[in-house]
N, C-alpha and C positions, 0 to 999 in steps of 0.2 A: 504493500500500500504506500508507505514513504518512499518509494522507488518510483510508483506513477506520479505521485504528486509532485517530484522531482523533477521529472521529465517536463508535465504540464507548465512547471513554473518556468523551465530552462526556454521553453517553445514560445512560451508568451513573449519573449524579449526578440522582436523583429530588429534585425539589421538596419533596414528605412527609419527606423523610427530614432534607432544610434544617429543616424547620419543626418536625420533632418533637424535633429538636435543639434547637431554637431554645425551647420550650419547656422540654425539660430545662434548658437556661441560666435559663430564669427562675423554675422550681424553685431551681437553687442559688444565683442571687442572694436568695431569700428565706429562704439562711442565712448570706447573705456581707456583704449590704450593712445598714446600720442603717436602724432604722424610720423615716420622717418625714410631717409633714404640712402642709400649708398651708391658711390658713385659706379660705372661699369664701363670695362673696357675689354674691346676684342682682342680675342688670343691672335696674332699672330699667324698660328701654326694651324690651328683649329678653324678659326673664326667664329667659335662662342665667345658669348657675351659672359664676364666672368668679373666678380663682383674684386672692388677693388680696396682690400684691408685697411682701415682706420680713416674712410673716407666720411663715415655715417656721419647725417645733420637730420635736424630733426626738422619736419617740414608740416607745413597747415593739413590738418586730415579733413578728410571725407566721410564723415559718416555715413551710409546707406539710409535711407528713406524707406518707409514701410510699402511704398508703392515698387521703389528696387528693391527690394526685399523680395517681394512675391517674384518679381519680374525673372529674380535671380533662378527661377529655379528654369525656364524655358532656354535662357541664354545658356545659365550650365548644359543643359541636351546641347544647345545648337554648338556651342563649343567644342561639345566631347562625342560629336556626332560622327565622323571617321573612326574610332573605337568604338561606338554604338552598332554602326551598320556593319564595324569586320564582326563584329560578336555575333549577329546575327546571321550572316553569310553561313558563317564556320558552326555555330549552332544548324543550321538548317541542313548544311549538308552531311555533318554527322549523323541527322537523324533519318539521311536519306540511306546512307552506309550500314547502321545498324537495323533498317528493315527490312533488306537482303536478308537475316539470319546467320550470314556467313561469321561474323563475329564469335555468337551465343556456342553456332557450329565449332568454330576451332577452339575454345576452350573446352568444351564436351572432348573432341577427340584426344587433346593433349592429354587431360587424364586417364582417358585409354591409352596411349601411347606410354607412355611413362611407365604403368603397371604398378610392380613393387619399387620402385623407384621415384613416390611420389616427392621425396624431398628434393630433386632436382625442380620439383615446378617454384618452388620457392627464389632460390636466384634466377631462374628466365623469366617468372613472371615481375619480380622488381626491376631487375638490368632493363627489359622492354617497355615498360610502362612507367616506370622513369625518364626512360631518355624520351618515351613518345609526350611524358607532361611539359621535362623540358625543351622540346622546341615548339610543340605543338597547342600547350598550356592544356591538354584534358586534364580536368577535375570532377564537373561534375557531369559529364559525360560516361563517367565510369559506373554511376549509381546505377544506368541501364543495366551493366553487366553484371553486377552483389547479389543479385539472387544468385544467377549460375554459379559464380565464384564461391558463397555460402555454400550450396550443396557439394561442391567440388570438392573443397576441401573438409565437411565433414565427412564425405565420402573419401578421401586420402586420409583419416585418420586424425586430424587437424580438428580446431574449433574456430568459431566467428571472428574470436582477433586477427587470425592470420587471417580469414578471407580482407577482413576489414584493410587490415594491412598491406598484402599484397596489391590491391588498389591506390585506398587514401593514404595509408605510408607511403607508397612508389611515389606518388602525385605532391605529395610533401615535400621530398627530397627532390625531385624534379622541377617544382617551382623555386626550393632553396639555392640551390644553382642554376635555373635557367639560366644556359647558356647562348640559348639564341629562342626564349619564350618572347612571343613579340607582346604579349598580355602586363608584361612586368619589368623585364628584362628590357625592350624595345622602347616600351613607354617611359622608363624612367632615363632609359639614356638622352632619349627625344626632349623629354623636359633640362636634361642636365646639359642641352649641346654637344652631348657625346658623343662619336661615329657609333650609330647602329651597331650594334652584337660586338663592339671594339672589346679587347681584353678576354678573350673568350679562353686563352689559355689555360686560366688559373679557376677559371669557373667549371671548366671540363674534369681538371682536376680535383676541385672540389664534389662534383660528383658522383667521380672513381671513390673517394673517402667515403662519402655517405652512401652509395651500394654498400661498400666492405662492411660500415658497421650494421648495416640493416640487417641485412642477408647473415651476417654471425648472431645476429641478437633475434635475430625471427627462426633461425636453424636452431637454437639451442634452444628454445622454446616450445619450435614444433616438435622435435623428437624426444623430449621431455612427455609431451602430450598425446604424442603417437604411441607410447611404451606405454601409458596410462592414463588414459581419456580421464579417468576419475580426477586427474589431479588442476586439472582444467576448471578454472571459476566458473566456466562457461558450458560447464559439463549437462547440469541439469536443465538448462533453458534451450541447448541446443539441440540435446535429446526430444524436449518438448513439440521445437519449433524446425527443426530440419529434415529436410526432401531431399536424403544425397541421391546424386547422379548413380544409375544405375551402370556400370561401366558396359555390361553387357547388352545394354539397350540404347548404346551412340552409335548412331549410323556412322557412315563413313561421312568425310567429304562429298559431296558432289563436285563437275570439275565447273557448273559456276560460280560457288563458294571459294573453291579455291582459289578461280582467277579473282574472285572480289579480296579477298584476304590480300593477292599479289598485290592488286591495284593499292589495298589500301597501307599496308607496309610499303610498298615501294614511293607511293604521293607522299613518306614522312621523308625517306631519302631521299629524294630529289627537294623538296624543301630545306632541309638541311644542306644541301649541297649548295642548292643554290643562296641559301641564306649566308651561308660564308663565301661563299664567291662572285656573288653579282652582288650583294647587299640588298636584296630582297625585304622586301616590309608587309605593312598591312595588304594594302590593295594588290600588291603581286601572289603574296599569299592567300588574301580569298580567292584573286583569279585559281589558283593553283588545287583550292578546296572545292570551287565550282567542276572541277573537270574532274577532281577522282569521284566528286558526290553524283556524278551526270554517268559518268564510267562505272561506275560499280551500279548505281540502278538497273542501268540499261542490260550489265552482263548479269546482275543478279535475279532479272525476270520483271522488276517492276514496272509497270504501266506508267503513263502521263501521268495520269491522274494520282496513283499511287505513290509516285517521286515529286507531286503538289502537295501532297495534304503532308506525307513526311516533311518537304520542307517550312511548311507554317508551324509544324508542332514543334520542330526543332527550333527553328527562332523564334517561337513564343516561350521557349522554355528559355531561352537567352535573354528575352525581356527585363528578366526581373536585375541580372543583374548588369545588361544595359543602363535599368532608368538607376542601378546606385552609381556609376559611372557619371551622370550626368548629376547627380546630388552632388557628390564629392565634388564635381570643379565647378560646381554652384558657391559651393565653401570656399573654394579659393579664390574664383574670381571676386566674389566679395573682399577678401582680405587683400590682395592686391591693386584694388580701387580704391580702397578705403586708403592707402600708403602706410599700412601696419602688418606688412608682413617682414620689411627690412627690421622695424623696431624688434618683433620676434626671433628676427636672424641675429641681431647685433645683441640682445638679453642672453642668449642661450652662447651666441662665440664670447662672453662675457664671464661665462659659468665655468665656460667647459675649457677655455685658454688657459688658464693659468695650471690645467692637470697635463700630464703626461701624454703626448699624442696616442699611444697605443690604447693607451687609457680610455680615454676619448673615443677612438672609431670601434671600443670595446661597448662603451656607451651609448654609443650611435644605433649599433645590433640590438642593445635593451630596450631602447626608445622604440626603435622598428617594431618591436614584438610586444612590447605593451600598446599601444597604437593598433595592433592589426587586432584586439581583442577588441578594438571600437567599431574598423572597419575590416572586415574580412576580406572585401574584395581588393585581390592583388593590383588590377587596374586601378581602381577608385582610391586606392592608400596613396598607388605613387602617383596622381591625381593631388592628393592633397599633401605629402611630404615631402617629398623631391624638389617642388619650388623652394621650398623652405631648407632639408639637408642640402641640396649643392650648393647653395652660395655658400652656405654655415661651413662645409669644408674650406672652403677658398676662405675662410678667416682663420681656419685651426691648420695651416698649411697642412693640407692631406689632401689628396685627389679627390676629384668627383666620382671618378671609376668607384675609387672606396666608398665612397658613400653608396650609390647604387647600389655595392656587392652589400652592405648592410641591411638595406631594403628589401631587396629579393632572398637575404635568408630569414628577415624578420618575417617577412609574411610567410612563407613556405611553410614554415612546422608551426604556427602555430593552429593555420585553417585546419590541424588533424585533433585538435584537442579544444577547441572554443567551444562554449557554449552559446556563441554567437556566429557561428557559420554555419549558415543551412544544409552543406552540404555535409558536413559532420555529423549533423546530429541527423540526417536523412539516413545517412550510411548506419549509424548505431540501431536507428528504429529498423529498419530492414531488415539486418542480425539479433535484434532484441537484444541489446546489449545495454546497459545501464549506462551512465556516463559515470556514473560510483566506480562503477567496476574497470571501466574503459580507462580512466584515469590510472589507477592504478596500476594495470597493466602497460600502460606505453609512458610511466613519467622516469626509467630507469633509461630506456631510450632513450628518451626527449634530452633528459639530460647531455647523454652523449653527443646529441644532434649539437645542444649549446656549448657546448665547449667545443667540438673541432669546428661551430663556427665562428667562438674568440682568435680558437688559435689562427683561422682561415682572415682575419681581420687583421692582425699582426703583422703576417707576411705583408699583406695586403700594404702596409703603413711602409714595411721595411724594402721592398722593393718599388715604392713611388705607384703604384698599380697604375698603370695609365691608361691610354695616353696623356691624362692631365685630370 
């Protein structure tokens, strides 16, 4: 009983409702706080605009009007309407790709394939859907697949955490290093003037680290709980509530599922490829999700009609976090007309200057990941704190690059454990999993996640991470 009430209270607290809050807060800071500005000068080498140390004055503010107020929330859309429409594109035609079957199909077969050998699906399925979060940003794309994955792996001998994990664990770690995520990764370079996916070396490696500890800390776990289901938190709810896959009743393949599987691993590789070699962005990328979404219907048997209605259901399920997108730069646009976001930049390079640079972009990762419990979505965070961290680096002489990499691992692990990200708590009701329980089981992890991402900040500091 205090488990559902738990849940009910967790569910009542909507993300819109953080955020339109959060918004109001930046309405009345633009009658609270004074005006200020710093002066700005182009790089040279770059040609970002990069804020220029100890130049701040303090200047007449603007307070917003209760008529810009409202106003703010359409202009936030129109602003952040190029990330509205990629989200929508790419939501649409995921959900063209997932109504083939061919999907649902190839995880059925793998754990046929596999046999006695199921702890192998454990690193191929994080190594895959990792690397597919980070360039592709799936997150909550993957909810489609947690039932199959649930029975799969209580069918392999495993419980709900590991399905849960194998998913929103991979997609956690994938978004903490998005290496070439144009959802987080793209957008915050975009706002910071950074070359697109630039620095991607140390993000890739970052990666490599967070497989290794995943994949060791989810393997001793599951074969802990494969020797002995009983020992599983999640022993008696799973028994309850799970439908494993019969292995003896997975068809095969057919051969146009498989050519859809082809297409749709292969449109991540040619993304990737071309994302680091042409510098590919949003709109090359939808184009690029339009043709495996068109490609895979077409070979997976769907009709017109059938790759229409999949595409409105997929970008209706994009919607939601479309319109937080467009709240979040509703918040900053206000704070940047009002001329109290430098006052915010210069308080904080005020606090944090006189500590230890490592210190500092160690601080930066904390801030990131307290802040993503307000806003989850990785778009809409670096929406509203990237205006704010890259000038604040260019005062604590530290890159912007660093700042970024602090962003994208703030948000990343914590959407697997908020109680304010929908797609979190979608994945636990799915599994019946408690968030009591949930917690517990992944804060030994988590930990680990935070520490190789201080120590991942360090280098960051100590090799200049650039280009600037």
């Amino acid at each position: 009983m205090n488990e559902k009430k738990e849940k009910k209270q967790i569910k009542a607290i909507d993300p819109i409702i953080i955020i339109i809050g959060i918004v109001i807060a930046a309405a009345l800071c633009t009658w609270i706080l004074p005006g200020g500005s710093f002066e700005r000068a182009v790089d040279p080498t770059s040609g970002a605009e990069l804020v220029v140390p100890g130049t701040y004055q303090a200047t007449e503010k603007n307070p917003i009007s209760f008529m810009g107020f409202l106003m703010s929330f359409t202009l936030g859309m129109q602003k952040a309407g190029s990330i509205i429409f990629f989200l929508l594109i790419v939501g649409g035609m995921m959900e063209i790709i997932k109504a083939t079957g061919a999907l649902h199909a190839g995880i059925g077969n793998l754990v046929k394939v596999l046999g006695n050998k199921q702890l192998l699906m454990i690193p191929i399925c994080i190594i895959a859907f990792s690397i597919i979060s980070s360039t592709a940003a799936c997150c909550e794309e993957y909810l489609a697949f947690l039932p199959l994955m649930y029975a799969a792996c209580v069918a392999c001998g495993f419980d709900s955490f590991v399905a849960v994990m194998l998913l929103m664990g991979s997609s956690a770690i994938g978004f903490a290093a998005g290496p070439a995520n144009a959802f987080t990764t793209g957008i915050a370079h975009e706002i910071a003037g950074l070359p697109t996916f630039s620095g991607m070396g140390l993000r890739i490696a970052l990666l490599v680290v967070l497989n290794i500890v995943t994949i060791a800390f989810l393997l001793r776990y599951a074969a802990k709980i494969k020797k002995d289901p009983t020992l599983s938190p999640m022993y008696e709810i799973d028994k309850a509530n799970a439908q494993p896959i019969d292995a003896s009743e997975v068809k095969p393949l057919t051969l146009r599922q498989a050519l859809v599987l082809a297409v749709f691993l292969g449109g991540f590789v040619v993304i990737a490829v071309l994302v680091i070699t042409k510098g590919y962005y949003m709109d090359e990328i939808s184009a690029l999700f339009i043709i495996m979404g068109i490609l895979s219907g077409a070979i997976g048997g769907l009709g017109i009609n059938d790759m229409a209605k999949a595409l409105v259901t997929g970008a209706k399920d994009m919607m939601y976090a479309g319109f937080m997108v467009g709240l979040c730069r509703a918040a900053t646009n206000i704070m940047s007309d009002a001329n109290v976001f430098d006052t915010l930049i210069n308080a904080a390079g005020n606090l944090l200057q006189g500590m230890n640079t490592n210190i500092a972009a160690c601080g930066m990762y904390i801030f990131q990941t307290a802040f993503d419990f307000l806003v989850p979505s990785g778009s809409g965070q670096a929406s509203i704190t990237m205006p704010f961290m890259a000038p604040l680096a260019d005062l604590l002489d530290m890159t912007r690059q660093t700042a970024t990499l602090a962003f994208h691992m703030g948000d990343g692990y914590t959407n697997v454990i908020s109680p304010t990200s929908g797609t979190c708590m979608a994945a636990l009701a799915v599994c019946n999993i408690p968030w009591s329980k949930w917690i517990k089981f992944i804060a030994p992890l988590w930990a680990i996640w935070a520490v190789v991402s201080c120590v991942f900040m360090v280098i960051a500091v100590q090799i200049n991470y650039g280009p600037f």
